[in-house]
C-alpha positions as CSV (number, residue, x, y, z in Angstrom):
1,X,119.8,107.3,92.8
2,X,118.5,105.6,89.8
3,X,114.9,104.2,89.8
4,X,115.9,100.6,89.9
5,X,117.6,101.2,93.3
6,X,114.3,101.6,94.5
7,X,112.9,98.9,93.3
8,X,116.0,97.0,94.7
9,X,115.3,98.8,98.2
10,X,111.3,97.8,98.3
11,X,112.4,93.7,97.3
12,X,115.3,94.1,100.3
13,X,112.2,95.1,102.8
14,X,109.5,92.3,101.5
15,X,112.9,89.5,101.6
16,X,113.7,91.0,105.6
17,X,110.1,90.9,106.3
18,X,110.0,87.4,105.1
19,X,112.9,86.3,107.4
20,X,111.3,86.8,110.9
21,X,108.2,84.4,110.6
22,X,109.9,81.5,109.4
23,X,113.2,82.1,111.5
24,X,110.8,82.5,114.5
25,X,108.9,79.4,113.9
26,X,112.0,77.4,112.8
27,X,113.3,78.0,116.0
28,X,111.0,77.2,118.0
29,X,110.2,74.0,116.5
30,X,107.2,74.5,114.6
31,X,105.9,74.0,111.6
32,X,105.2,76.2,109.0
33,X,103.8,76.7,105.6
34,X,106.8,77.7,103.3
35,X,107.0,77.7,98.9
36,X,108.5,73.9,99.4
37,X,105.3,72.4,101.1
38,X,102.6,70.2,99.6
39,X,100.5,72.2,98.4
40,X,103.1,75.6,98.3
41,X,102.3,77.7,100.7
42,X,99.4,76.1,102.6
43,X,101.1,72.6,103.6
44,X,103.2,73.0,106.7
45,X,107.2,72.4,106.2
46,X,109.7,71.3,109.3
47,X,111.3,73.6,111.7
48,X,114.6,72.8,109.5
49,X,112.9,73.8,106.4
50,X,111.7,76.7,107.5
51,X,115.1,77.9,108.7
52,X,117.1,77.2,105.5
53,X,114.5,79.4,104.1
54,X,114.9,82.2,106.5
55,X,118.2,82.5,106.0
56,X,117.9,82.4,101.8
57,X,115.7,85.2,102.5
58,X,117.9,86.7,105.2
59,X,121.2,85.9,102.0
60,X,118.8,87.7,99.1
61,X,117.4,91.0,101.6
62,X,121.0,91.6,102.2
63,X,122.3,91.5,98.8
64,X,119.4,94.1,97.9
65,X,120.0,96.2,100.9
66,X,123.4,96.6,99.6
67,X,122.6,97.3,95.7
68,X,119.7,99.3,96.9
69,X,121.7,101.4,98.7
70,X,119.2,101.6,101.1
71,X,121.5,103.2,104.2
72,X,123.2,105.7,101.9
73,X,120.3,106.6,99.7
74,X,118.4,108.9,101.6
75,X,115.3,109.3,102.8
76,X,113.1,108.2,100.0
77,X,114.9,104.7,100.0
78,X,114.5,104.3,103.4
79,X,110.3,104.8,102.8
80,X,111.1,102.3,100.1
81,X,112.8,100.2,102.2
82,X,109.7,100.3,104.9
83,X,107.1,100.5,102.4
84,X,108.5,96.5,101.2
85,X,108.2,95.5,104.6
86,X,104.4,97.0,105.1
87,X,103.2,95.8,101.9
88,X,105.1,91.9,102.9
89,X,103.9,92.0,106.3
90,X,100.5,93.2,105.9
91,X,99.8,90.8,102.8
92,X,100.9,87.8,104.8
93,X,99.2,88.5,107.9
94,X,95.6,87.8,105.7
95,X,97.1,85.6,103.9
96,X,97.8,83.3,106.7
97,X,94.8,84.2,108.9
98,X,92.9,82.5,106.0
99,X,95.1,79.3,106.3
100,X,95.6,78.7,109.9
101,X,92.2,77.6,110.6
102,X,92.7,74.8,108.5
103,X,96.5,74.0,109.6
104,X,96.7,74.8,112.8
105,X,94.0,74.9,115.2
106,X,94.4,76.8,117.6
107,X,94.4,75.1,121.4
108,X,93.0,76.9,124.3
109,X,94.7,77.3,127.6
110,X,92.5,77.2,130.5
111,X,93.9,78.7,133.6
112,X,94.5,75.0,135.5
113,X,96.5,74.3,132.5
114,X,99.3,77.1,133.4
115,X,99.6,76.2,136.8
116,X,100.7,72.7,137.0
């Protein structure tokens, strides 16, 4: 495989990464910061939003899955392939730990709460 294919196969990981947070908060209802929000990435976008984006993401990690040739490339794409999703993944998850303070509070459930 050429070297761009690897770079092809790390971009397919990050855009599949990127696909489960806002497809799971879509979903659900929730809001969510996405690229569209005021201010881009801090502001919280609708549930709807944050679908259409999930699935753009879902469109684009596809398309480099398949140019990557990340199934039929061996080993070393498939650590590619996994080393886009770590490197996604693990940026986000401080990324957002350092917004959601300010965006969404978190709200306590006191034991009373679940039973009723």
């Amino acid at each position: 495989m050429s070297w761009y294919n690897y770079f092809f196969c790390f971009f397919a990981g990050m855009f599949l990464a990127n696909v489960v947070p806002h497809f799971v908060h879509g979903i659900s209802g929730d809001p969510f910061p996405t690229p569209f929000a005021h201010p881009p990435g801090k502001g919280l976008s609708s549930p709807t939003v944050n679908v259409v984006w999930a699935l753009v993401n879902l469109i684009a990690g596809y398309a480099l899955f398949r140019v990557g040739k990340v199934s039929s490339g061996g080993n070393l794409a498939l650590v590619v392939f996994f080393i886009g999703i770590a490197a996604l993944s693990t940026w986000l998850s401080v990324l957002f730990a350092k917004i959601k303070p300010a965006n969404r509070p978190r709200e306590k459930a006191s034991a009373n709460s679940l039973l009723v």
